[in-house]
N, C-alpha and C positions, 0 to 999 in steps of 0.2 A: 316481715323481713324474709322469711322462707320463701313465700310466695312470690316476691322481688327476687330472690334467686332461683330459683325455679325457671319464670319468666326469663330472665337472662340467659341462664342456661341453655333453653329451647332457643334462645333468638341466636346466640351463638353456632349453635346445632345447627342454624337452618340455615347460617351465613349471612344472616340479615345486618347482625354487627357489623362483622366486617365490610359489608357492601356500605356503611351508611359510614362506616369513620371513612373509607377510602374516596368518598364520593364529598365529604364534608369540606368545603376549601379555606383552607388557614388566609390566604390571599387572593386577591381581583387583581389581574391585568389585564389589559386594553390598552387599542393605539387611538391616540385622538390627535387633533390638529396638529398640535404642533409638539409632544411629548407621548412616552410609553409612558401608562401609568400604572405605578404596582398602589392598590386600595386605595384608590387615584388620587396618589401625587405622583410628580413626575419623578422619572427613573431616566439617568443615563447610565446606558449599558457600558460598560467597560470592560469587554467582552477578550478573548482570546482562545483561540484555536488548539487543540489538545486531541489526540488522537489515542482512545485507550489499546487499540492492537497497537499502537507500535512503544510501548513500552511494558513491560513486565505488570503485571500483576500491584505483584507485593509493593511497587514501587508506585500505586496510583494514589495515595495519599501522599505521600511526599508533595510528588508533581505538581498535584492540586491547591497544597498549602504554598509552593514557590509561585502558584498564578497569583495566590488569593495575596499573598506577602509584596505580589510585583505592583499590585495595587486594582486587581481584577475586581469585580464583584459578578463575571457568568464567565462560563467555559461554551464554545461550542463541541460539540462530536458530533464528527460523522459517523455511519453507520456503511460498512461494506457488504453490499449484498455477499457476494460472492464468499466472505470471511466467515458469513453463518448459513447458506446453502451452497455447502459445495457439491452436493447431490442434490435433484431435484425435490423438494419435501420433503426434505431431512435436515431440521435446523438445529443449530447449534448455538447453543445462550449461557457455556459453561466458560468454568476458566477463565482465561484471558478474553471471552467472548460475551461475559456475563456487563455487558451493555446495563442492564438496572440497575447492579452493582455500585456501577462507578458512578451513575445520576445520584447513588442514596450518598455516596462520600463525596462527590461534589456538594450537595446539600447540607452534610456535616461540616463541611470545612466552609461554609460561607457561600460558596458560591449556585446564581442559578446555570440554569443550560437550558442551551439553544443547539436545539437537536436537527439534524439534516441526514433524515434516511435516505437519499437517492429516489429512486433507484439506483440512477447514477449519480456517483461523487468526482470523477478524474480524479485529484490528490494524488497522481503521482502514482498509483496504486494499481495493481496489475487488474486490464481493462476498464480502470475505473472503476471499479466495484462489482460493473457488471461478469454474471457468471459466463464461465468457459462455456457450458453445457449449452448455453443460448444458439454458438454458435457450429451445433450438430444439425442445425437445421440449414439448409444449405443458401436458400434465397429469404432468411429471415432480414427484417429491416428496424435496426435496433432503434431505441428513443423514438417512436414512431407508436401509432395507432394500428399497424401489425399484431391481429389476436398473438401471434407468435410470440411476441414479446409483451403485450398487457396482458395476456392471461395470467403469467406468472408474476408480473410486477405487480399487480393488484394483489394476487396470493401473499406476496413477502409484507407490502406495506400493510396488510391485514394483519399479519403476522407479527408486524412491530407494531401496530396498536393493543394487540394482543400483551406483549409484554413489556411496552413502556407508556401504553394509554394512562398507568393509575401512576407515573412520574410526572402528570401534568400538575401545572400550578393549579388547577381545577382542581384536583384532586388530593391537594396537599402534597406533592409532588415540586421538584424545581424547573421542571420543564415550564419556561415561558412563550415557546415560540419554535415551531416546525417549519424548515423549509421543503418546498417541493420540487423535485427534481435538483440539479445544479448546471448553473448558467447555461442553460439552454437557448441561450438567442445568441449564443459562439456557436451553435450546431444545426437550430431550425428554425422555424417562422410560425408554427401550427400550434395557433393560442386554442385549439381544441385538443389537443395532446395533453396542454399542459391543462386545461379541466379538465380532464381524465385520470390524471395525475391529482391534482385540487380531490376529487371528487372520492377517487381508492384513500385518500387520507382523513376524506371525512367518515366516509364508509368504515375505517378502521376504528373510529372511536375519538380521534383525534377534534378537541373542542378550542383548542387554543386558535392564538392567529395564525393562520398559514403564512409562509411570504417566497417569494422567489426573488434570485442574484445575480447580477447581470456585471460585465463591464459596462461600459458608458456608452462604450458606439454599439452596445447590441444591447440596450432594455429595450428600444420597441420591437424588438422578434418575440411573438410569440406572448405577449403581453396581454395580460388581461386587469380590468379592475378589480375583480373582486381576489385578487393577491394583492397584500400589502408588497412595494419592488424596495429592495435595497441594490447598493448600486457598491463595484469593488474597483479597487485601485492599490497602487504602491506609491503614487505622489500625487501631488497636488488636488487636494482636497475641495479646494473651493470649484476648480470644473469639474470637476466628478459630480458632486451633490447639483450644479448646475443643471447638468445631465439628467439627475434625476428631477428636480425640480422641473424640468419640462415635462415628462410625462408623467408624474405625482405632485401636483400643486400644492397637496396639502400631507400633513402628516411627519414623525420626528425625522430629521436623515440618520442615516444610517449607513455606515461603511460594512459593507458582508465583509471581504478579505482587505485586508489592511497590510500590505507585505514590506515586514523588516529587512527582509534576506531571500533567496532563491532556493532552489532545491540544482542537484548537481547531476549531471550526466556523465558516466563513463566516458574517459579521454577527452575530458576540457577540462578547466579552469576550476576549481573549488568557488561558489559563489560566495560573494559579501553583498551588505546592503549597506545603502548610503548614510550611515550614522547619526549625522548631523541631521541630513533633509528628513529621513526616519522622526525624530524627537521635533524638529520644526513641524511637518504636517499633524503629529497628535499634537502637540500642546494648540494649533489650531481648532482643533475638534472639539479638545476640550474645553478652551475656551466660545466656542458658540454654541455647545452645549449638543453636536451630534455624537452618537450612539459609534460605535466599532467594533471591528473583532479584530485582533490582531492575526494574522498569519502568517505563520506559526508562532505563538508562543512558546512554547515547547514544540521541535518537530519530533526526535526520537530516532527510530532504526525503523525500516521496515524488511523486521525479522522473515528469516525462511524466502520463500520463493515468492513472494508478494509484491517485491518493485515492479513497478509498470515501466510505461516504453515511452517518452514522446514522440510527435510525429515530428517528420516524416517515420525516419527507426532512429530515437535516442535513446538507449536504454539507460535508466534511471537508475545510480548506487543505491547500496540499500542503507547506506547511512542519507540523514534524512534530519541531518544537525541545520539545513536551513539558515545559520547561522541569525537564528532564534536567539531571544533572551533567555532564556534558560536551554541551555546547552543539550547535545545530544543523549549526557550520560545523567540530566540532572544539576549540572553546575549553574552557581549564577554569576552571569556574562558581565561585564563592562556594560552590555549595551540593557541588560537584566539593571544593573543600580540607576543607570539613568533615567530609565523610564520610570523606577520605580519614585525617584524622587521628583520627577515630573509631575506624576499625579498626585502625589502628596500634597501638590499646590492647589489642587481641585476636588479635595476630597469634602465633601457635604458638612455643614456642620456636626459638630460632635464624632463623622469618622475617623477612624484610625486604621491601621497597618500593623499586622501582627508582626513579627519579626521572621525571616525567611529559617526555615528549617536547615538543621547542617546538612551537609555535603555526605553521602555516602562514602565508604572509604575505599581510596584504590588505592591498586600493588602492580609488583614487577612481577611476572613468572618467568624464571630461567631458560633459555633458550632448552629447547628439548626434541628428541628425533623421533618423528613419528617410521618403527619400525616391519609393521606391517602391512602387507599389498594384496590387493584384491584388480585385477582386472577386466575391467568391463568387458568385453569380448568373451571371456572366459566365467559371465556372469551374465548371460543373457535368458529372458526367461523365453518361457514355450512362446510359438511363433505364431503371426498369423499371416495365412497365407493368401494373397491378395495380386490378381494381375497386372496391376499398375498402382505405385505409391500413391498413398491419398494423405491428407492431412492428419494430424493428431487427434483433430478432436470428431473425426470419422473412425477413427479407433476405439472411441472413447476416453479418452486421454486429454486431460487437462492444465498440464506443466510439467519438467524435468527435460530428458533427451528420449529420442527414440531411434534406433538403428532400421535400415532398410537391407537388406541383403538380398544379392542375384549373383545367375552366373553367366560372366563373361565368355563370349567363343574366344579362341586362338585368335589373334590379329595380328597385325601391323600399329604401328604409333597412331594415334585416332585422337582425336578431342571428347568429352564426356559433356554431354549440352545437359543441363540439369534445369528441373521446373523448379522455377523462383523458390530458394530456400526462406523458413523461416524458422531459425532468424542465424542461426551460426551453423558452419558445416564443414564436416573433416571427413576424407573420403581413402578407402584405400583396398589395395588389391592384394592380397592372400595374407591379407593380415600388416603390412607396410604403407605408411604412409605416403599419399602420393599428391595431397595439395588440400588448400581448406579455402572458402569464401565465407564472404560475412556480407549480410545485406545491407550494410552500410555503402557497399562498393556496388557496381554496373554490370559485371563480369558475370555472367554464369555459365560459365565452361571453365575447362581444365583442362591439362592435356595428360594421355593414359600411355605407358607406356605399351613398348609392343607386348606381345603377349602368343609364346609358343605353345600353350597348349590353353585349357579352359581355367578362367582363375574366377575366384570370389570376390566380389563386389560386396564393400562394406560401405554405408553413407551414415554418418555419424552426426547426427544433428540437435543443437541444443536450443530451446526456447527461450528466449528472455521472457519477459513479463508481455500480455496482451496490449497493446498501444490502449491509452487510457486517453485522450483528446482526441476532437476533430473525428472524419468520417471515415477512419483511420481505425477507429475500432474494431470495424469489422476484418479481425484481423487472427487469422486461422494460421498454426505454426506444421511445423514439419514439410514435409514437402508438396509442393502446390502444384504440382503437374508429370506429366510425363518425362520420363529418363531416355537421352539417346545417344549412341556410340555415332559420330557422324566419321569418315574416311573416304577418301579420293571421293568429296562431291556427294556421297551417299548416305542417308542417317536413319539409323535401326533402331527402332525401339526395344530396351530393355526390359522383358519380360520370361516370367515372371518374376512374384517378389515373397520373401519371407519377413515378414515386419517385426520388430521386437521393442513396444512401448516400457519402458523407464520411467517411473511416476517419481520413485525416487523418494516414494515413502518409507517409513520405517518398519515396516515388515520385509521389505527389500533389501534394507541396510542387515535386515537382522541373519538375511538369509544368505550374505557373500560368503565364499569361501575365501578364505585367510591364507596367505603363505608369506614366509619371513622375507622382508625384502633384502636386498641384497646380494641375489643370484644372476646380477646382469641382465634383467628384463625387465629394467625400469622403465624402456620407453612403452607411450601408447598412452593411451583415455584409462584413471585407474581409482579406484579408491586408496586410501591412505591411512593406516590407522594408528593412534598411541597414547599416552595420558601422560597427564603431571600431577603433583600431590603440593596441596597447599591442604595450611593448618587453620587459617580462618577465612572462612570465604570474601571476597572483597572485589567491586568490580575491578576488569581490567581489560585491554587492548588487544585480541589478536593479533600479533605481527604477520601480515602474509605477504610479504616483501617476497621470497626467494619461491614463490607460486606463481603458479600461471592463468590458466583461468577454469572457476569451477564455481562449488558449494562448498558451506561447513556448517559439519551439526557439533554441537557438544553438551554430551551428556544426555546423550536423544532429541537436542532440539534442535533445529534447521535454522545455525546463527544468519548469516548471510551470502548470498554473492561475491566471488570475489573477481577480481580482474587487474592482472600486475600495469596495464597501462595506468588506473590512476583515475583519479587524483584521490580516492581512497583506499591508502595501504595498511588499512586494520578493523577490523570488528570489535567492534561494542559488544563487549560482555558482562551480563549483568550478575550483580553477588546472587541474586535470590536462584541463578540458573548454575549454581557451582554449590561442591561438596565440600566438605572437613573430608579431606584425606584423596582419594584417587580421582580425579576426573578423565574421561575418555573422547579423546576429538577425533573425527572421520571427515578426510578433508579428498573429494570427487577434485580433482584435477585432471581436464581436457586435453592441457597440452603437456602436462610433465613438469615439476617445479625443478627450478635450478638445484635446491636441497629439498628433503622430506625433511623440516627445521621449521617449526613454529617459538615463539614468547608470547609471552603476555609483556604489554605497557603498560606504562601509566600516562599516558597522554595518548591523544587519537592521532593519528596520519590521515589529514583530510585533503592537503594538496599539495601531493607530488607524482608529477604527470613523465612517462615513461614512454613518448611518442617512439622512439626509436625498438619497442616491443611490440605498438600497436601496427598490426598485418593492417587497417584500413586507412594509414598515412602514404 
């Protein structure tokens, strides 16, 4: 017996154990003709979309038991490059970022996963996943066989075999199935891209089935056989899988994205999904027995500076409610009971449905005045100094605002021709406001007024999220050209320049100078500071109705975007991100809010549109 422990002892020492239990597979899965087989029988996936950045932590078991309660048996996650290297080779797998994590409590709570690293994801997600940093190289050619960009996407998918290879079903893990890339035949044609891709996931460790996800009029871009294709849609089911059925003759169908609901764009319409037709195309599926994922089961918030942009320029809210069955904060939906009792009809013999977990609990928070001011101008950090404006991320600077400043000669009334902004921009002379553009609009000029002797040239310009679809990515913020004063016929270019980048992280917040507001210089671009005190923490709504357009942290995190046109007049705040007793909220407003006056709700504000606020009507 000694000698038995002993031996053990040294196998553990040498890690031999643990190589051999992790490597040991509790289960076989495999795609064959006509079904997934888990320890081959057939498996219909009942899959749904869940994204762990964009909900809280503390709150990813809940979430997971409302999939597995809606009658789920797998969760998909995507994987955001850019959300764990936001510097080159510096990854982050903590926190909210701890990706194995939420595979091990997917696993607990019943469900498998279907994992989808990217590189690129789109979801709405600023540049789609892909990193800021890519695009410091100036003629780089993103999704492409560009060393520029496979050098590093090979590094990161390395990186995620690295620490989610032992979450494979191989591995006694619930990883069933990796995708590679995302629908890449909306973007290219070069089925040797996407083996390059194929080939860095095999290279990582990765043993399961690969597969790639197309819409319907684009699976032959880029198509190869040796990916299992799943094919996505929001209706009609039977020509979708048609679709696929022409270029996969054989093998289960499968629906990648299955969409209940939309996602929403600042200054339109809050989106819904068609209910009815929703619940008629699944109970198709599940009646012929194809595989799904739904998208979004749950969407969530896409907390902090993370919304992306669609193209052409729609910048995307950072609520991100989808109008999912389980709701942005958690709840379950109307459209949440229906499904669930849909599949109840098709559930295998002997399964069942656990019963859905309660409701976190929300509050009202008393309207309260946030009474201190910091403003930006009078918060600029050291400069750099640069002959003509160049973009952000030639700065090194990867989101928030960045100020340009020069100086003006003496003139006459003159037009101010500015190189295409991106993406919002406020402009003004010795400190006064004198006109803003949004790249939503054609315009790019202004008019300046005269000017008797030399004034200072302020360009105030704020980034939305990197455009995350389309060839549209390649999409560089701040200012993208030359600056010029043109008059009677003649146009001078503006030089030089002092640049002043705004990341707008939290060592910057920590570093504002404070003054009580109230002394009649509330206008201009400002920070805002103040707190409220609740006795049990509880989620709740920021009200930002009487705001204009900015950011808010609370409590040191970077809740979200806000923007008084709409059709989102409140943040999603989660209990696990508020205290017993003082909380403190810092709220960046661009243009000035009608009041420094925040609440908390108890219900979200997802569609009321305030066209008569928005400059790009």
């Amino acid at each position: 017996m000694r000698a038995l422990t002993r031996l053990l002892t040294g196998l553990v020492c040498l890690g031999v154990l643990t190589t051999v239990a992790a490597q040991s597979p509790r289960h076989t899965f495999a795609i064959g003709d006509k079904d997934f087989l888990l320890d081959g029988k057939p498996l219909q996936i009942r899959c749904g979309e869940i994204h762990f950045a964009r909900m809280p932590r503390a709150e990813w078991r809940q979430r997971l038991q409302m999939c597995r309660a809606m009658g789920l048996n797998a969760v998909c996650a995507y994987l955001f490059w850019n959300f764990h290297e936001w510097r080159p080779g510096v990854y982050d797998w903590s926190g909210q970022a701890d990706a194995a994590e939420f595979c091990r409590i997917a696993q607990e709570e019943g469900l498998w996963v279907i994992l989808r690293p990217g590189p690129y994801a789109c979801a709405e997600w600023d540049g789609g996943g892909l990193p800021w940093w890519l695009l410091k190289k100036p003629d780089i050619r993103l999704r492409s066989l560009d060393p520029d960009f496979m050098t590093p996407a090979r590094a990161w998918l390395k990186e995620v075999g690295r620490v989610l290879g032992p979450q494979q079903v191989t591995h006694g893990g619930p990883i069933l199935l990796v995708q590679v890339e995302n629908e890449y035949g909306s973007y290219g044609k070069d089925a040797d891209y996407m083996g390059a891709m194929r080939q860095a996931l095999l290279d990582g460790g990765f043993d399961v089935p690969l597969f790639a996800c197309n819409p319907p009029g684009d699976l032959k871009n880029g198509l190869r056989s040796d990916l299992f294709q799943v094919v996505n849609f929001g209706k009609d089911p039977e020509k979708g899988f048609a679709a696929l059925r022409a270029v996969q003759p054989k093998g289960p169908p499968m629906c990648g994205e299955f969409y209940p609901g939309w996602f929403d764009t600042w200054g339109v319409e809050h989106h819904t999904g068609n209910t009815p037709r929703y619940l008629a195309d699944l109970e198709y599926m599940l009646k012929v027995g194809a595989s799904f994922s739904i998208y979004m089961a749950h969407g969530g918030t896409t907390f902090g500076l993370w919304s992306g942009t669609d193209r052409p320029f729609k910048p995307d809210t950072s609520s991100y409610d989808y109008d999912a069955p389980i709701s942005e904060a958690g709840w379950a939906t109307e459209k949440f009971a229906a499904t669930r009792e849909l599949i109840k009809k098709y559930l295998a013999p002997g399964e069942t449905l656990p019963e859905p977990p309660a409701a976190n609990p929300v509050t009202n928070v008393d309207p309260f005045l946030l009474t201190e001011r910091a403003a930006v101008f009078d918060n600029l950090p050291v400069p750099i100094a640069d002959a003509a404006p160049r973009n952000m991320e030639a700065y090194d600077q990867g989101r928030g605002c960045i100020v340009y400043r020069a100086a003006l000669p003496a003139g006459p009334a003159a037009a101010l021709e500015l190189g295409q902004p991106h993406d919002f921009m406020w402009v003004f002379i010795d400190g006064r406001p004198v006109g803003e553009l949004d790249r939503r609009g054609k315009a790019m000029q202004m008019q300046l007024p005269a000017r008797a002797a030399e004034s200072r040239l302020d360009v105030l310009v704020e980034a939305a999220g990197h455009i995350n679809f389309g060839r549209e990515i390649h999409d560089r913020k701040g200012l993208q050209g030359p600056v010029r004063v043109v008059a009677d016929g003649a146009a001078t270019e503006v030089t030089p320049w002092r640049v002043y980048p705004l990341g707008l992280e939290l060592p910057m917040l920590a570093g504002l100078k404070w003054k009580t507001a109230g002394t009649g210089e509330e206008k201009g671009p400002a920070f805002w500071r103040g707190s409220f005190e609740m006795k049990i923490p509880a989620d709740t709504f920021l009200d930002l109705y009487s705001w204009g357009k900015g950011v808010v942290w609370i409590n040191g995190r970077c809740l979200a975007r806000f923007w008084n046109i709409g059709p989102t007049q409140t943040a999603y705040v989660p209990r696990s991100w508020l205290h017993a007793g003082r909380n403190e909220v810092i709220v960046l407003d661009l243009e000035g809010p009608a009041r420094p006056m925040l609440a908390g709700l108890d219900k979200p504000i997802l569609n009321e549109l305030r066209p008569e606020l928005d400059p790009g009507r």
